[in-house]
MARBAFI-722942 format. One record per atom (N, C-alpha, C): x, y, z. Coordinates in steps of 0.05 Angstrom, whole numbers, plus 5000, padded with zeros to 4 digits. Each point is the difference from the previous one (the first is absolute). Layout:
# residues N
XYZ ...
***
This chain:
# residues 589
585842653746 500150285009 500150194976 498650245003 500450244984 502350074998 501050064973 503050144996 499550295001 501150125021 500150325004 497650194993 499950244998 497750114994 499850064970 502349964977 499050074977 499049734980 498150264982 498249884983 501549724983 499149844998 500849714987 498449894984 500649984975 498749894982 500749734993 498049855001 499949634994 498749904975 501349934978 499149964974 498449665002 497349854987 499349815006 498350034970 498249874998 498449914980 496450185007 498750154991 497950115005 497949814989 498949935011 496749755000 497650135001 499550185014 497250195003 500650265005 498850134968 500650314995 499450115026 500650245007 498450175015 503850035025 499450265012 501450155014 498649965025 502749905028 498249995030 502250135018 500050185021 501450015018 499749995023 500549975015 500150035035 502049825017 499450005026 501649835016 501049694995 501549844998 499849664989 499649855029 499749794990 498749905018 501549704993 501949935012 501349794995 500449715014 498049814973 498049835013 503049724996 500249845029 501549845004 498349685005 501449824983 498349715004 500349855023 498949905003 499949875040 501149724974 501849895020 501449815001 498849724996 500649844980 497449804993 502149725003 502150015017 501749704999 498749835020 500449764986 498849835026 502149755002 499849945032 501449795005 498949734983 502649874994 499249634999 498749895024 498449864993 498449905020 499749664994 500949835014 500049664984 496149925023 499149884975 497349975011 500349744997 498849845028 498149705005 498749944984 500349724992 497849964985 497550094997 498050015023 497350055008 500750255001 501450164996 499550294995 499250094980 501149804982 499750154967 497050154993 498649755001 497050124999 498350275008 501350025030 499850245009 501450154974 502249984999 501950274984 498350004971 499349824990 498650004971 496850145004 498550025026 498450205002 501350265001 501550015018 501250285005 500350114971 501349884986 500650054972 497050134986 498049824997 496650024986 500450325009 499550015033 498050215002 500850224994 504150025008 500250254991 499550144962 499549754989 500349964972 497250215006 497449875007 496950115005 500350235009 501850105014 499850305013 500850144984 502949914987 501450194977 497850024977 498749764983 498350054979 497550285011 499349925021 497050105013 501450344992 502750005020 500450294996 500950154970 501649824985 499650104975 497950104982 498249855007 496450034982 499550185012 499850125036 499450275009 501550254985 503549905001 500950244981 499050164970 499549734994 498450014977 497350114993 498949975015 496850025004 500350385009 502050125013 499850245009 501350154971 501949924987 502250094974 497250104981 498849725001 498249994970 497450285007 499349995026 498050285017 501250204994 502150055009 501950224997 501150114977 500249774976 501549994980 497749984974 501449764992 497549874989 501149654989 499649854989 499549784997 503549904992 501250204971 502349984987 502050015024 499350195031 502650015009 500049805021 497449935000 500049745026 500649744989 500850054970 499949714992 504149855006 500350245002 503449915009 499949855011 499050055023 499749695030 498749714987 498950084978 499649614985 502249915006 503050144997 502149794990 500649955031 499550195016 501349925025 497149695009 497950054998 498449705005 500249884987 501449944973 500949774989 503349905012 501950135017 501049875013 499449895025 498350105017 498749875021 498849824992 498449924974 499049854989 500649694986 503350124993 502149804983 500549785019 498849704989 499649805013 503549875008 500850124961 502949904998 501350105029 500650225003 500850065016 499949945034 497250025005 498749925025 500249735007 500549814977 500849695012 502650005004 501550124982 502950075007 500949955025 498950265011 499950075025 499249805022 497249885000 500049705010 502649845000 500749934979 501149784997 501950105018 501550225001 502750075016 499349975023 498050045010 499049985030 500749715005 499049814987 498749755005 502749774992 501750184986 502649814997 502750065012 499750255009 501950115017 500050035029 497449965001 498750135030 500850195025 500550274981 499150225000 498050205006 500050215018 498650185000 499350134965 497250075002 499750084973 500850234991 500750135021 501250334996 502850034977 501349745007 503249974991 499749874971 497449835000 500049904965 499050234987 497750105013 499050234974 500750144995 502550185023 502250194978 501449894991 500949715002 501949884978 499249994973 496749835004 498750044969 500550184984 497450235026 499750344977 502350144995 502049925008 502450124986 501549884976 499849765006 501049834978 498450164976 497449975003 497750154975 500850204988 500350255023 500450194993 503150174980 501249785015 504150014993 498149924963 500149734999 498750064967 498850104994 497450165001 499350204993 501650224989 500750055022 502350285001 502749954974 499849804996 501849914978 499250034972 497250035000 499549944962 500650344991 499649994977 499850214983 497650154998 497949855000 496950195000 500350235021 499850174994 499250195027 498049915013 497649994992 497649975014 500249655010 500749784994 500949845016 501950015022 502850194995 501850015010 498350185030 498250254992 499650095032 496749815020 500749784986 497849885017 501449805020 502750054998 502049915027 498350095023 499950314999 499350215018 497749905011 497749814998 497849964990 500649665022 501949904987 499349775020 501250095025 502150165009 501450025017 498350135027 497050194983 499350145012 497849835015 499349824977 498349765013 501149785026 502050074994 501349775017 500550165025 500850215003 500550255019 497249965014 498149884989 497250185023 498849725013 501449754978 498849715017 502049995023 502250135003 500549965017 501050165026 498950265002 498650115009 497149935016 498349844984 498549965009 499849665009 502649904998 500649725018 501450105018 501850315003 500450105030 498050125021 497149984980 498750205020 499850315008 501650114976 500950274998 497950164980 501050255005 498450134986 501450044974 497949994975 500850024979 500950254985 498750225010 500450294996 502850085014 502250094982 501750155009 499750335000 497850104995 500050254989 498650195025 499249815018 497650145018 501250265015 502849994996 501750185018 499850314990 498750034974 500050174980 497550245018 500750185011 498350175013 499050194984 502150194993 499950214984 501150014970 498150404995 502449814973 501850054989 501149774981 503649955005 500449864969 501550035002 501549814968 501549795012 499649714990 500849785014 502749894976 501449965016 502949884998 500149715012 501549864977 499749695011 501849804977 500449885005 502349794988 497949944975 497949875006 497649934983 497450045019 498149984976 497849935003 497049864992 498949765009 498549864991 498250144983 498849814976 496750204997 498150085010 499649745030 498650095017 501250155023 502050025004 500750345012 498850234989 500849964972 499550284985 495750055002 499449694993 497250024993 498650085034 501749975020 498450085028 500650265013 502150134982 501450275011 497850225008 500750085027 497550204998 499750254978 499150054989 500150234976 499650195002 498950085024 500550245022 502150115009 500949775010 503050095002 502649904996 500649874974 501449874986 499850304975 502250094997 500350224975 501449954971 501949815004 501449854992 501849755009 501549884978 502049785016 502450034987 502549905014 501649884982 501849815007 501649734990 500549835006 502849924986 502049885014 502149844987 499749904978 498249745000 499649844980 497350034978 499449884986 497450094984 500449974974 498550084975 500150004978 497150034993 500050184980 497350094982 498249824999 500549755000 498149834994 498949795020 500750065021 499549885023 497950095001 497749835021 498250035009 498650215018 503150105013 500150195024 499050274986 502250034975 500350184985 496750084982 499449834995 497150004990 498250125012 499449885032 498850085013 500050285003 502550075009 501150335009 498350134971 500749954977 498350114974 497950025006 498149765009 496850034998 498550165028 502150065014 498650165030 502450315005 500350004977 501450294977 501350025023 502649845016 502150085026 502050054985 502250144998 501650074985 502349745014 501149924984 502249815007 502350034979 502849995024 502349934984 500749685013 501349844987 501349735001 502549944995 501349855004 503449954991 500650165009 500850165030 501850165002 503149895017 500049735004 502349805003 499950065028 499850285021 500849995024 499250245011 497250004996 499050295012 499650015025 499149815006 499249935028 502449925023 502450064987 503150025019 500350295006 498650164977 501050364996 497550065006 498450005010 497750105003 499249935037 498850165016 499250035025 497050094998 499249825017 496950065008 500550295007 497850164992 500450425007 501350034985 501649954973 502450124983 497950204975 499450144994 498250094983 500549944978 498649864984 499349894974 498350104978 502549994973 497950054979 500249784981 497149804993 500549854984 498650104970 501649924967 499650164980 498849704986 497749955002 499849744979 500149964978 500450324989 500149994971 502949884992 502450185011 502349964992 502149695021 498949945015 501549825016 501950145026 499350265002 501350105018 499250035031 501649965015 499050035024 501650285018 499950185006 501250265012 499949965033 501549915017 499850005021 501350385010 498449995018 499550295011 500850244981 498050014979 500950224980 498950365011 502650104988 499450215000 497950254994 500050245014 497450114986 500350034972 503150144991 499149984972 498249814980 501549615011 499549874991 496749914997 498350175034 497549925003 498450224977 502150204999 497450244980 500249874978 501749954988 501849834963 497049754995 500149865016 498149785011 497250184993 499450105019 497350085005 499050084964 501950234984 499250104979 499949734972 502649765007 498849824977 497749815008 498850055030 497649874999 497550184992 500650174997 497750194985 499949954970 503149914986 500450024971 498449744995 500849815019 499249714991 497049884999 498550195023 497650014999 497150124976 501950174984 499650084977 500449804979 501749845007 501549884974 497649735007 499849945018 497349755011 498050114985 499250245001 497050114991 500349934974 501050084988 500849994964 499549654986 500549845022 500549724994 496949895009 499350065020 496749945009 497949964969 500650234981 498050024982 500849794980 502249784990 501949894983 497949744995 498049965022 498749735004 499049894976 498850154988 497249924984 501850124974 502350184998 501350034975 502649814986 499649994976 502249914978 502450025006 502449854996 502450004993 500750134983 499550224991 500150194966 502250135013 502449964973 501250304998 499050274990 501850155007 498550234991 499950004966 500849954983 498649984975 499449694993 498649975019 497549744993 501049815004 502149854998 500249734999 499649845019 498549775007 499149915022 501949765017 500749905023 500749855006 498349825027 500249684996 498349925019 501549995030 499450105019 501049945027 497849925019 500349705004 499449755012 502349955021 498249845017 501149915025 500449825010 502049855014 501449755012 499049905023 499149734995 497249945027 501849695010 499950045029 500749665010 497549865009 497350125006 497749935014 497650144989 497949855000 497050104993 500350195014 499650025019 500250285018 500850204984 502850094993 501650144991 497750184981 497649904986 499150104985 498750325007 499449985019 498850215017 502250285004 502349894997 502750244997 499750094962 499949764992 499050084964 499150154993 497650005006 496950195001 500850315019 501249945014 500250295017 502550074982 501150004992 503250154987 499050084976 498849884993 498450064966 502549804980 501149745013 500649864969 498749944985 501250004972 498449804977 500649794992 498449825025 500549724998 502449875021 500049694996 503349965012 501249784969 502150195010 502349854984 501049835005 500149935025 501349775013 498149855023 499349804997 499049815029 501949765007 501050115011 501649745011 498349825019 499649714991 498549755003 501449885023 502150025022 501349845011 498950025020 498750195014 498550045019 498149725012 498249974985 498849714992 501749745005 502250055002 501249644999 501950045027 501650225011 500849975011 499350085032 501249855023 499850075031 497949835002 499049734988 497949905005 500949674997 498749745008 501649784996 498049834971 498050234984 498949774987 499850174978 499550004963 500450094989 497250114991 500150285000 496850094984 498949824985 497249954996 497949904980 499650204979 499649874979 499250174980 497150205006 498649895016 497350195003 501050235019 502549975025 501250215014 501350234984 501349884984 501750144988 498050244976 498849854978 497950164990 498050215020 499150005029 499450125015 500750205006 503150024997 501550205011 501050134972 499749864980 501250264981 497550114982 497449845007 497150094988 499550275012 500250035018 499550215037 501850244984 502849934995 501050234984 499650154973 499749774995 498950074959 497550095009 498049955015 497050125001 500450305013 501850015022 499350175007 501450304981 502149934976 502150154993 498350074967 498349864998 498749944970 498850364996 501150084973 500649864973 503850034996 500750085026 503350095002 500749715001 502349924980 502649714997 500449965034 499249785001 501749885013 501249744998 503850035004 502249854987 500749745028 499249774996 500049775017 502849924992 501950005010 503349845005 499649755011 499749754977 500249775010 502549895018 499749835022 501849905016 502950064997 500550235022 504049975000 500949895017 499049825016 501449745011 503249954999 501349995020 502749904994 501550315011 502649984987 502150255015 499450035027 499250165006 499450105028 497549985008 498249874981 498449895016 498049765003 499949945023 498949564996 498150075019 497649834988 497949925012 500149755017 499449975028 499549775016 500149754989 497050084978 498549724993 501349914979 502050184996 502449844966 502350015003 501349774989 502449885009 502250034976 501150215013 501650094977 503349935016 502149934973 502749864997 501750255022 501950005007 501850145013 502250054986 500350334985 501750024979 502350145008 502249974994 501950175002 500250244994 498250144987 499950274986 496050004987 498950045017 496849885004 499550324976 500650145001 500050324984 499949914967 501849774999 501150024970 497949684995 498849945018 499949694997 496249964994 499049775014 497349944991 498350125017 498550224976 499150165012 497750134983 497550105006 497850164982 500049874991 499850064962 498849824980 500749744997 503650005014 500549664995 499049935025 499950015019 497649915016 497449834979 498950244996 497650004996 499649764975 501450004983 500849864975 500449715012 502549935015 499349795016 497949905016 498850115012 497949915022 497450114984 498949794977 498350204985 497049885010 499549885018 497549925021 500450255019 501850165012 499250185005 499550304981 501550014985 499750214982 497450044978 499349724997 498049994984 496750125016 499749865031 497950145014 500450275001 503250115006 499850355003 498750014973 500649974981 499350184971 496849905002 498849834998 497149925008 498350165021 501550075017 499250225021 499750304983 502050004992 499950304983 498450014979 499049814979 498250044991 497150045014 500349795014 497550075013 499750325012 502150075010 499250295007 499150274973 500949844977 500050164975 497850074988 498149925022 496550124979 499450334999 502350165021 499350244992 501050144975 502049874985 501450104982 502050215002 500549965034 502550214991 503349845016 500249745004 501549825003 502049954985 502250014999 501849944982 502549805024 501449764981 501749895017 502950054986 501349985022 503050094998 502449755006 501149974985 502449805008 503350135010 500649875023 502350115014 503449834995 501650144996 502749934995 500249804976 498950154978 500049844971 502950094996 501649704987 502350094986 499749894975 499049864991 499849894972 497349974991 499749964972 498049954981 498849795021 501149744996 499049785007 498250015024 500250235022 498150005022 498750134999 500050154972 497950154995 497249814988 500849844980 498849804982 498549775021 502249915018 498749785020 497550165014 500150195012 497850105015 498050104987 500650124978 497650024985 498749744997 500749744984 498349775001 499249965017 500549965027 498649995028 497650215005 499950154987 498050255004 497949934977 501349884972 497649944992 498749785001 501849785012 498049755019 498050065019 501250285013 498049965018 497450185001 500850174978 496750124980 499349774999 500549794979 498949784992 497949845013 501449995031 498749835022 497250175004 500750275010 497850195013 497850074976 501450014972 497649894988 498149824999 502149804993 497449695002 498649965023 500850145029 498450015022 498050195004 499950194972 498250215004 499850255022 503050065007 501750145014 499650314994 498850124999 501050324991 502050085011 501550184965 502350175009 500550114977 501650235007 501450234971 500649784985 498349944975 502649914970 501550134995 500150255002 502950204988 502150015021 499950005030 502349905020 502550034982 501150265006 502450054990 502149875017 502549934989 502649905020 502850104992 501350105019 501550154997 502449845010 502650195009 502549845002 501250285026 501049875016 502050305016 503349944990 501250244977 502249935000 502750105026 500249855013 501849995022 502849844993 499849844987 503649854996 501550074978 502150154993 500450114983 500349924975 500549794997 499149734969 497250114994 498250035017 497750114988 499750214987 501550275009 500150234994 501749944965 501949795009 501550024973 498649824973 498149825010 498449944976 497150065002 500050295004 496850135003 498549994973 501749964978 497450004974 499749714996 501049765004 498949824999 497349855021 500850215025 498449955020 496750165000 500950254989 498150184991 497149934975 502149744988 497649904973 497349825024 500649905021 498649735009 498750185023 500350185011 497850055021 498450334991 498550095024 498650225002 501050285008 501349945016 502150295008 502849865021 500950205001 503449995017 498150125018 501849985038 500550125020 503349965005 501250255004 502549965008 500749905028 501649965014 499649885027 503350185006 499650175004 503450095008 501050045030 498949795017 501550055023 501549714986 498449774989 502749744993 500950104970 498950134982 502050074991 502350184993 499850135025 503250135006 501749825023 498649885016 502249775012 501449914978 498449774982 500849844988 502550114976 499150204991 502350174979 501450085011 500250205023 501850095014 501749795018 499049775006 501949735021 499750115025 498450185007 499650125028 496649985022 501149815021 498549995014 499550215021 496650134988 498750265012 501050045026 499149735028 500149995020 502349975012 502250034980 503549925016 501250315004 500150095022 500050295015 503850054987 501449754998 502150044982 500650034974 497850024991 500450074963 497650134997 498349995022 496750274981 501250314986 502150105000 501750174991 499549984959 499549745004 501249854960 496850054997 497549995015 498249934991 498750254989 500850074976 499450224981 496849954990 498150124991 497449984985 500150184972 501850155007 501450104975 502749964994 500449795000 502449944990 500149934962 501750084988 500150074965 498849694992 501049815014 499549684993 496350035002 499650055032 496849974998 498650124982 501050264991 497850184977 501349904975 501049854996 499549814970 498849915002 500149785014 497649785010 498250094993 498450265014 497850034997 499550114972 501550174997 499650114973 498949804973 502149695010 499649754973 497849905016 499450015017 496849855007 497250114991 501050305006 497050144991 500749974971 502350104983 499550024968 498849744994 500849725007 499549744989 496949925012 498650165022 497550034999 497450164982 501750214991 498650204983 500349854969 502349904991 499849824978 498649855004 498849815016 497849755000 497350144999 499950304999 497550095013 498249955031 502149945024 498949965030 501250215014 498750095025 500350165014 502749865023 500850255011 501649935018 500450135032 499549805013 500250105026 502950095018 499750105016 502049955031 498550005031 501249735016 499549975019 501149945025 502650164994 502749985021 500050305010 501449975018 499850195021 501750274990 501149954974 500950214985 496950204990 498449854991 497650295000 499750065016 500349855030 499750215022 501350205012 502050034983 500450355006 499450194975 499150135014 498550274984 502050144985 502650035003 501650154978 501149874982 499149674997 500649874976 498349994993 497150174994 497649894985 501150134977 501350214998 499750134960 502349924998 501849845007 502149804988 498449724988 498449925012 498749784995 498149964980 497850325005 498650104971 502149924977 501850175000 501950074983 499849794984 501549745013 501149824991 497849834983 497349935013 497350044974 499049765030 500450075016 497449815022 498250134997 497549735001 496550155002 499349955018 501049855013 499150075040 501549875012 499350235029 501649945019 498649895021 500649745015 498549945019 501650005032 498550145022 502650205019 498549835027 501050035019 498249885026 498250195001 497349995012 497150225001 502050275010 500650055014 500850285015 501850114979 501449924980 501250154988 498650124983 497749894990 498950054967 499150295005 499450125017 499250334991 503150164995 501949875009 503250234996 500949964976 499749684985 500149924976 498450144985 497250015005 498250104983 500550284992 500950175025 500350314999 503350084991 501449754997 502150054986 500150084959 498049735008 499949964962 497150234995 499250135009 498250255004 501550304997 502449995009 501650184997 502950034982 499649834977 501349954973 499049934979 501850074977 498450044979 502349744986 498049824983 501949774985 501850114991 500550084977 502550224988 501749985023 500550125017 501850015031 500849754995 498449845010 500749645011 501649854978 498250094983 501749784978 502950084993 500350385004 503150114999 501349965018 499249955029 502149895024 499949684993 499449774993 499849864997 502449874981 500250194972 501750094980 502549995013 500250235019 502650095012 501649805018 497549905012 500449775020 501649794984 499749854982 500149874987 503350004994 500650234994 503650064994 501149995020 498550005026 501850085019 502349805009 502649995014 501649795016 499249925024 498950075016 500149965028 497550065004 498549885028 497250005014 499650265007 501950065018 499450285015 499750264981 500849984978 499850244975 496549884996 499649824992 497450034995 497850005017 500649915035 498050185017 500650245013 502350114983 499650385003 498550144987 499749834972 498150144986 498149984998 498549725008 496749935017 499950275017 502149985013 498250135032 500850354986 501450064992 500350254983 496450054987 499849824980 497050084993 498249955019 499449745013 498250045022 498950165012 503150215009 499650335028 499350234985 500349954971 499750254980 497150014996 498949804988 496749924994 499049925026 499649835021 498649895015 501350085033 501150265011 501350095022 498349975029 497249954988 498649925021 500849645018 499350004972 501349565005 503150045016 502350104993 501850045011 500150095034 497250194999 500350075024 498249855029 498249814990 499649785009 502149805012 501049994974 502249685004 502850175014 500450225005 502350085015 501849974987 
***
């Protein structure tokens, strides 16, 4: 029920810019429990079809979702639903499911939410974001097979007449991807996070969405008038006129502030007295490339390779794998693109590899010791990557280096396996630069010895501020500690870039610290030559470091540097930020 007639404001997380208001429309889940059911022998069979077809209905209708996204959309936003047909797909899983039928003898309704939750509860557990919201992903899959082993309709949205801003605990991607867009103005939801799939979507069909609002849909009444703010995370239940004029005039400001950023595509990272910086972009999928090209990065800084090994029961071939990173280097040429060999392990395991059960899997075998161990697989990834290296703008990257020694081992593995693709008469870059991401802070602390043996640094600062700071991102009881400017991290960086500029190599960042825009002339400052941001950020980045002059950066940087405490030095980011770049500010709310 609505609380009284005054205006109420609900603070959440903003996912898709843009300002919506009107009536909510508050969408409730039909009830998906099912009784235990003990099945006859001679039933099973029956139940193990029942099982196939709804499997065939759910795939059939996914590919339609898809097939309308990619019409409507284009290719990058229909490609989300791959992951949902690679769980309809996952054999692992789907015998699972058999087997429970067939040894329990059971209705199949009662094993497959046992499975897809089991899945999902781990999922929901790792550290990756982008692994962690593909919980959402099986749950949603699992939500529609069985649905369609009740015979029900799969659409909860059909109720949606007019139009309304929809309120709801959650919502699938294919909710979001079937919403009528006529009259769907916005959404907003209890649960969620930026990087969900849902959240994505709402981006690519420009719906303004807020997420995380813990309990909107308890305070909120179908007819309650709604304003959702996607910029800032706010949601205004029945706001006032003042509040609707205040509104109305920063969507005029912000619309301006869009125009200004439209032209950023095809231009430089230049400060205003010249100095250039590279801003490149963070890709999980070939696809992704097509967001590259439209934002105007230069290049990617980061490809994360895990895509390829995992949600599947058999391990890429070297000719698959080269396929998919040839497709990117061809299509991105003569702009770098930075291939991240296998991070396997922590939070995340592939089907088809059988990895130990650690007590602390974060600190344990993982990436390069992975990769270092299991060097029949590591050796085809690097073989793959050369092979993709005939355009010359390929470079490979090694993940969670802490010592010389894994620096040294993988290099010999890399020049074995030139060796091989030589004597097979293999083309590929001879010059194939290799680089290092320093993420563990042993690395940061012996950066000039590390700096003599490779090509360039990438910093990695979402693990290395866990790891320095002892603070896990995703623990809602200590994200408080998880500083990006904290005095510890800007040493770090400070002795990483100097001990790179002494070897003569460039130095990257590819943590979610360049992705905010009022640490770019802290980061200049500090002597990074590029920043590599997810695609949607790179024009606010770009028009940040567009609207400062080095001199500035390198003197907040200076200042930064003395400072005691985090919060002194993102007063003075966001102090210069609103002074030089007040447009960017007025975007990001």
């Amino acid at each position: 029920m609505s609380e009284g007639g005054a205006e109420l404001t609900l603070q959440g997380v903003g996912v898709s810019p843009g300002v919506a208001t009107g009536p909510a429309f508050l969408l409730t889940r039909r009830d998906l429990r099912f009784v235990e059911r003990q099945l006859d022998p001679e039933e099973i069979p029956r139940e193990i079809v029942r099982f196939e077809e709804a499997l065939i209905a759910t795939r059939s209708q996914l590919r339609e979702i898809q097939r309308k996204v990619e019409r409507a959309l284009d290719r990058e936003s229909a490609g989300i639903f791959d992951a949902h047909l690679l769980v309809v797909d996952d054999r692992a899983v789907v015998e699972e499911v058999l087997r429970g039928v067939q040894s329990r003898r059971v209705n199949v309704e009662v094993v497959l939410q046992e499975v897809a939750e089991r899945y999902a509860d781990a999922l929901a557990q790792m550290d990756d974001d982008y692994l962690r919201e593909r919980a959402a992903d099986v749950r949603d899959v699992a939500r529609r097979v069985l649905l369609n082993l009740a015979g029900q309709p799969v659409s909860e949205l059909g109720g949606v007449a007019e139009p309304c801003v929809v309120v709801a605990g959650d919502l699938s991607p294919s909710d979001t991807a079937t919403m009528p867009r006529d009259r769907v103005l916005g959404f907003a939801t209890d649960l969620g996070s930026p990087t969900s799939h849902t959240a994505i979507m709402a981006r690519a069909l420009e719906i303004p969405a807020v997420v995380g609002l813990h309990d909107a849909s308890l305070r909120i009444s179908t007819g309650d008038r709604v304003l959702v703010d996607g910029h800032t995370g706010r949601v205004i239940v029945r706001p006032s006129p003042a509040t609707l004029e205040r509104y109305g005039a920063l969507a005029r400001a912000r619309e301006t502030a869009r125009a200004r950023l439209e032209g950023l595509r095809d231009q430089p990272a230049r400060t205003l007295d010249g100095y250039e910086v590279v801003v490149a972009a963070n890709i999980e999928l070939p696809q992704d490339v097509d967001a590259v090209l439209r934002h105007g990065a230069q290049g990617v800084g980061l490809f994360r390779s895990e895509f390829l090994y995992l949600s599947r029961p058999h391990m890429p071939d070297e000719m698959e794998q080269a396929r998919a990173y040839e497709e990117v280097a061809r299509r991105l040429a003569p702009a770098p693109v930075i291939i991240r060999t296998l991070d396997l392990g922590g939070d995340k395991f592939a089907s088809s590899v059988k990895m130990p059960q650690e007590v602390n899997p974060y600190l344990g075998w993982r990436a390069i010791r992975f990769c270092l161990a299991r060097p029949e697989i590591f050796r085809v990834q690097l073989r793959a990557i050369l092979r993709a290296s005939v355009h010359r703008n390929v470079r490979i990257m090694y993940p969670m280096i802490s010592n010389v020694d894994e620096v040294e081992r993988a290099a010999a593995h890399l020049a074995q396996v030139r060796a091989e693709l030589e004597a097979e008469g293999v083309p590929f870059d001879p010059d194939i630069e290799a680089g290092i991401m320093v993420e563990v802070p042993s690395a940061a602390l012996i950066a000039p010895q590390l700096a003599r043996r490779v090509a360039f640094f990438s910093i990695g600062t979402n693990d290395l501020i866990q790891y320095t700071l002892a603070v896990d991102r995703v623990n809602e009881q200590v994200t408080y500690l998880y500083e990006p400017t904290h005095p510890a991290i800007l040493r770090l960086l400070r002795q990483t870039i100097e001990a790179a500029r002494g070897a003569g190599i460039w130095t990257g960042l590819c943590g979610e610290m360049g992705a905010q825009p009022a640490l770019a002339p802290l980061l200049i400052g500090l002597g990074v030559d590029e920043l590599s941001v997810s695609p949607n950020m790179v024009p606010l980045v770009k028009a940040v470091i567009r609207s400062v002059r080095l001199s500035e950066c390198e003197r907040l940087a200076s200042e930064a540097l003395r400072c005691e405490n985090a919060a002194e030095v993102l007063a003075m980011c966001r102090r210069l930020t609103e002074a030089r770049a007040p447009h960017i500010v007025t975007l990001l709310g």
